[in-house]
Structures are given as C-alpha cells and as structure tokens.
C-alpha positions, 0 to 999 in steps of 0.5 A: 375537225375531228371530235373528242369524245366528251366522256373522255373529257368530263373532268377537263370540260369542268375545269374549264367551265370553273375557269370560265365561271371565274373570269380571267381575273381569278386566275391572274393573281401571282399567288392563285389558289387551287386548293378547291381544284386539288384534283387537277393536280396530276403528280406533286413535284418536289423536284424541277422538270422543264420541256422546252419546245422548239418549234421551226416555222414553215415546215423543216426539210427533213430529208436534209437535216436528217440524211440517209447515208448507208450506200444504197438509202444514199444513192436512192436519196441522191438520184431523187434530189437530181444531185450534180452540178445543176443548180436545182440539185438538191442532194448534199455530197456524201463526202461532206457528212462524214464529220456529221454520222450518228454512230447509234449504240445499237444499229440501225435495221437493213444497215440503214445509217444517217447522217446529219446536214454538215452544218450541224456537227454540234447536234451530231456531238450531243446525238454521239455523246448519248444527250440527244435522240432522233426520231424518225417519221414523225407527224399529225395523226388522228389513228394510225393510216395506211396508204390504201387506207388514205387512198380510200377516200373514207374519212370516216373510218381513215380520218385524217389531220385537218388541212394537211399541208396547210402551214396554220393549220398545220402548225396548230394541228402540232401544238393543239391537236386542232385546227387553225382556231383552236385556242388550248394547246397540249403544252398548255394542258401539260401545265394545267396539271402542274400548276398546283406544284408551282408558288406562282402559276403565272410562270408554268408556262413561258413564251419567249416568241410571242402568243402561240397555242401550245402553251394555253391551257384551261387555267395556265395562262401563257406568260410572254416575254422577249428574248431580253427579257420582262416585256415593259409597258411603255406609258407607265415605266416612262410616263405620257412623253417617255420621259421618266417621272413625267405623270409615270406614278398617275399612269401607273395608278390609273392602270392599275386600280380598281373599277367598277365596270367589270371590263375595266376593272379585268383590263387593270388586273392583267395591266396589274399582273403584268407590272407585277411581273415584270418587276419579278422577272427583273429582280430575278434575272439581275443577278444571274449571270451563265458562264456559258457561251450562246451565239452572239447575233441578232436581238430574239434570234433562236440562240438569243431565246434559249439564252433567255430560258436558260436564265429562266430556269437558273431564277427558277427558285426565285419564283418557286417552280417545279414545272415549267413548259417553254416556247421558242422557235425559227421561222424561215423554213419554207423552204420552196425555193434556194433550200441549198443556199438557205436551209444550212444557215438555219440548221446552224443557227438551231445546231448551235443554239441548242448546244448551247443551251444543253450546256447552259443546263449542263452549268446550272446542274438540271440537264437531267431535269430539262428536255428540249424538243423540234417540231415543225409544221409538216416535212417535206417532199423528198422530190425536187421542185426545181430549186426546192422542196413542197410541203409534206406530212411527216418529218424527223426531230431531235430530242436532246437532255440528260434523261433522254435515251440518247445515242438512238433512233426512234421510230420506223425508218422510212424507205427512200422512195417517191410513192409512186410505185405499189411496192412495198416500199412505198407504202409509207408514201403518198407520192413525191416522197411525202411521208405518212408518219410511222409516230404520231404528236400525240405519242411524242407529247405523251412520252414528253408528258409521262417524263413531266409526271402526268399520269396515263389516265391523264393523257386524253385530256391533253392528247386527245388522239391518244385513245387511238394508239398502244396496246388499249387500242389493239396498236402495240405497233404504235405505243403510248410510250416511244421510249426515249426518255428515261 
C-alpha cells in the first residue's frame, strides 16, 4: 500500500480519532450535532448537489463500449479483435455504429473519432446533446508513469496501485484509494465535508446496492436500502411468527431500549436508528410519484436502483439535504469469455437506465444540480483471448449532468496498439493493449469533488494521491481539475 503522508492529513486523523472517541453511537442519532467540529465543514450549501456513482463490477471492456471509429484507429482496432466470421472475433462491424458516433463540438486530434457500442444509442443522444462527456484512459494512479518507468521494476521512485488487475483490490483501489481492506472511501471523505450542510447526516451518504467502501467516511455513515426502497427488520415489523401484532410492540421495545452493557445498549441505537429510518424513508417516499419512464425488469436491477435515487433525490426536502453521495451499480463484467453474446445487454441495461434517470432529474428540476459517473474495477485488454478479453488497467467513463461540459472528450486518446513494439505509439501500452492511464482516480474525483463544493486545500485528505498531480507537482500535464464540469 502506498502511504499517505500524515502531515497531510493532521485534521482527517483528528476528525477520526474524535469519532472514535465518540463510539458509533454518537453519530447515529438523525439529528447529529457538528457544531463542535465547525471546521469540518468544507463549504455551507444552500443549494442541493448530488454524485451519483455507478459503478460495473468485473472490470468494462472499454474498447467495445467506447469504439474507435475514424478509418485508420478502426482498421487498427479491427485487425486486433481478429474481427470476421470466427466466433472469437470480437470487433463490432463498423456499419453498425453508425447510429451511435459522438459528434464532439470540438474535434478530436489526428482525426481521431469514436464511436459507442450499438447497444447504446441513448448515451450517444445524451453525449450529442451536450449532457454527458467521455473521458478517455482513465484508471488507478499513485503518480503519473511512463512505460520504461513500469518496466523499470523500481517501486520506489515509480510506485504503482496495489495488486493491478486484481478485481477486490482493484475495485477498492477506485472507491478508496486503498487496497482490499481499506474501510474509508472518497465517496465517504466527500460527505464527512458535507454533513454540517444536511438536517439529518444520516442520508449524506446513500447505497442502494449494498455495503461498499466508497460511501464510508470518518463520521458519514453509509446508509443502505434496496432498490424498493427502506430495508425492514423482520421481527419488529411482523412479530416472532411474521404475523403482524404477534409480540411486534415487545420486540420493537426489546430492540430499541436502553442498556447497560455498553455492546448492548450501541447494538439497540443503530436497531434504533434503523426503525427510525425506515419509518422517514417510507413517509417520504409515499407520496412522490415520477412521471418519468425506467426500464421495467428485475427487482435491484440497475434501472430499478437509479428509479430509487431518483425518488431520493425528489424527498430531498423531506430530510433537509443539500448534499448527498449515491451508489449503485452492474456486476457481470468480466467478461473472460461470450463478450460478444453478453457485453451489449449489459451496456443496454446501463445506456437506458441512465437515460432514464438524466430525465427523471430533468422532471424534478436538478439536472444541473446531480452529476452521475461510471467507474469500473480495471479496462481491459484490447487483444483477444479467444472468446474474450483479460483484465487491464486503464479504461474509458462517462459523465452525464446538466453542469457537465458535455459534447466532449476528456483526456488523452490512446493509440490502438498491443504494446509490443518500442514506437512511440506504444508507450501508453504495456502489452496486449492494457493501457497506462493518461488520468487518474483521484483527478477524476477532485474535479467531481470541486463541482460538490470542496475546496483544494481539501482534496488530499480525500484524495491522497492528488499531491502528485497539477501544477504544484511540477504535472500541468496531469491538472487537478479535468475540466468537464462547469
């Protein structure tokens, strides 16, 4: 693991020896106090902002989400996908992205073009339209690396991301900076900042696809609900035999009062808390009802979380948010083997839903105010194994909003190659395609976090890497601010 220097980080190892000293229970009641940690407070919202994380499990095979079309990058990408009538060709004929070109407002260099997979018109109309942005080559960086730096073999001076192409590690490495293990995410650092701004702490940061790193902070505590919305528990909602009124009011009292034994009595305040919550949710969800469209298919499918978030955001005022982090995600990505059977109905599953949602913020007036985001464990090889593609490093991701400088390119784009040569083009390689990312995490989540309101003094303390990066570190090639966010 690669260490973060403590002088950096004098204030967030305060803050989380406070909480510490507090137990958990301090920070469970709905009204939690921070008046006696003013400082923790990056920015005071008055208005609402939102980051909605999705995030695809098992590492997105960018080179067919996001597909060179111009006609040389396409030829390259073509001949390397071993593309015809064999079943291991993996290229997508070019005659069928034509539906699915992105038309940037300012064109790419070299005449480069991109293309999306066909099964993903909707996010090539939300890119067209100026609401949603790619950015290129993205993926875990300690500091930028070149490939004779990686090939160096010294850690040292070229430190890498723990366990590349390791699907835990990797996954937290994206939410945490960290390592399998590592239990504060950025996503949870982001709403330790915003806490003060919200009535009720307890819905900064919200999951609707289960426990994940990203969303704990040192004092935001994730709260987790299901796709259908506030998570019950069992025994006190429908009693010892699941028949409502049977020992339902002594269960819920058994849970829920006070202790002597200290374990006991922090069990009962979060049991507490969660009857508490589930209760507001309820309340607040009851009377929304959206206009607007999702997918229809299975129960805490993709479309059927951000349907959730949606109506989240539309309670917002119920529980007095101002800022709030979300997660959801897709799982099915690693993609080894039947990527070409397989790959486009997950890309339709997360080109519909999104659209969906964009147009849900769109009905509640705040699509200025809610920026989603795609991460993913790792990209891809760009060779073949057969029937599939490998792990690897870098990838490409969407960011879609009203506040996003949309109709754009982010990045660098990488040359299509398999790194096996000493061209120049092949520097961005380090064999069968896997890219070194020309972007890092942590520049993607300090320009997410600047639009959220956090300040740059604050940015190491989320993003620990980002020392390394922009003009103070002597990197303008590598800025703390990508830009795609107004």
């Amino acid at each position: 693991m690669h260490l973060i220097q403590p002088r950096m980080h004098e204030r967030r190892a305060f803050l989380r020896r406070a909480a510490r000293l507090a137990v958990a229970g301090a920070a469970a009641p709905f009204g939690m106090s921070l008046a006696a940690m003013g400082e923790a407070a990056a920015f005071d919202a008055t208005d609402y902002k939102a980051l909605v994380c999705v995030f695809l499990y098992g590492g997105n095979d960018h080179a067919n989400t996001v597909v060179n079309f111009d006609e040389p990058s396409y030829a390259a990408y073509r001949s390397i996908r071993q593309a015809g009538p064999s079943p291991s060709g993996l290229a997508i004929d070019r005659t069928a992205l034509a539906q699915t070109v992105l038309t940037p407002t300012a064109p790419l260099p070299g005449g480069r073009q991109f293309a999306l997979h066909p099964a993903m018109p909707e996010m090539a109309g939300l890119f067209n339209s100026g609401r949603a942005a790619v950015l290129l080559n993205v993926g875990p960086l300690i500091k930028p690396i070149t490939r004779a730096q990686y090939e160096s073999g010294d850690r040292i001076r070229y430190p890498l991301p723990p366990q590349l192409m390791s699907h835990n590690d990797q996954q937290s490495v994206w939410q945490s900076s960290a390592a399998e293990g590592s239990t504060i995410g950025w996503g949870g650092n982001i709403g330790d900042l915003a806490l003060s701004s919200n009535q009720e702490s307890l819905f900064t940061c919200i999951s609707v696809t289960g426990n994940a790193v990203f969303l704990s902070g040192d004092n935001a505590i994730q709260y987790q609900l299901s796709s259908e919305g506030a998570i019950e528990i069992e025994c006190a909602k429908r009693g010892l035999l699941r028949q409502p009124g049977f020992a339902t009011a002594e269960i819920r009292e058994l849970v829920a009062e006070s202790r002597t034994h200290v374990l006991e009595n922090e069990y009962n305040k979060i049991t507490r808390r969660a009857l508490e919550a589930e209760v507001r949710v309820s309340e607040a969800l009851r009377p929304l009802q959206l206009t607007t469209r999702f997918p229809t298919d299975r129960s805490g499918s993709l479309s059927a979380q951000l349907s959730m978030v949606a109506r989240l955001i539309g309670a917002r005022s119920a529980f007095g948010s101002r800022r709030q982090v979300f997660l959801v995600s897709l799982g099915g990505f690693d993609l080894h083997d039947n990527l070409i059977e397989l790959h486009p109905g997950l890309l339709r599953q997360v080109s519909q839903s999104i659209s969906a949602f964009y147009a849900a913020t769109v009905e509640l007036g705040v699509a200025d105010k809610v920026t989603t985001f795609t991460a993913s464990d790792f990209g891809r090889t760009l060779t073949s194994n057969g029937n599939g593609t490998d792990h690897g490093w870098g990838g490409h991701h969407f960011v879609i909003g009203g506040a996003v400088r949309g109709k754009a390119f982010y990045g660098v784009a990488p040359p299509v190659s398999v790194g096996n040569t000493t061209s120049p083009e092949d520097q961005w390689h380090i064999g069968q395609g896997r890219l070194i990312p020309s972007s890092s995490v942590d520049q993607f989540g300090a320009t997410l976090a600047k639009w959220f309101g956090v300040q740059d003094s604050e940015l190491a303390g989320i993003l620990p890497n980002i020392r390394n990066f922009g003009g103070v570190a002597g990197r303008p090639d590598y800025p703390l601010d990508l830009g795609f966010l107004a």
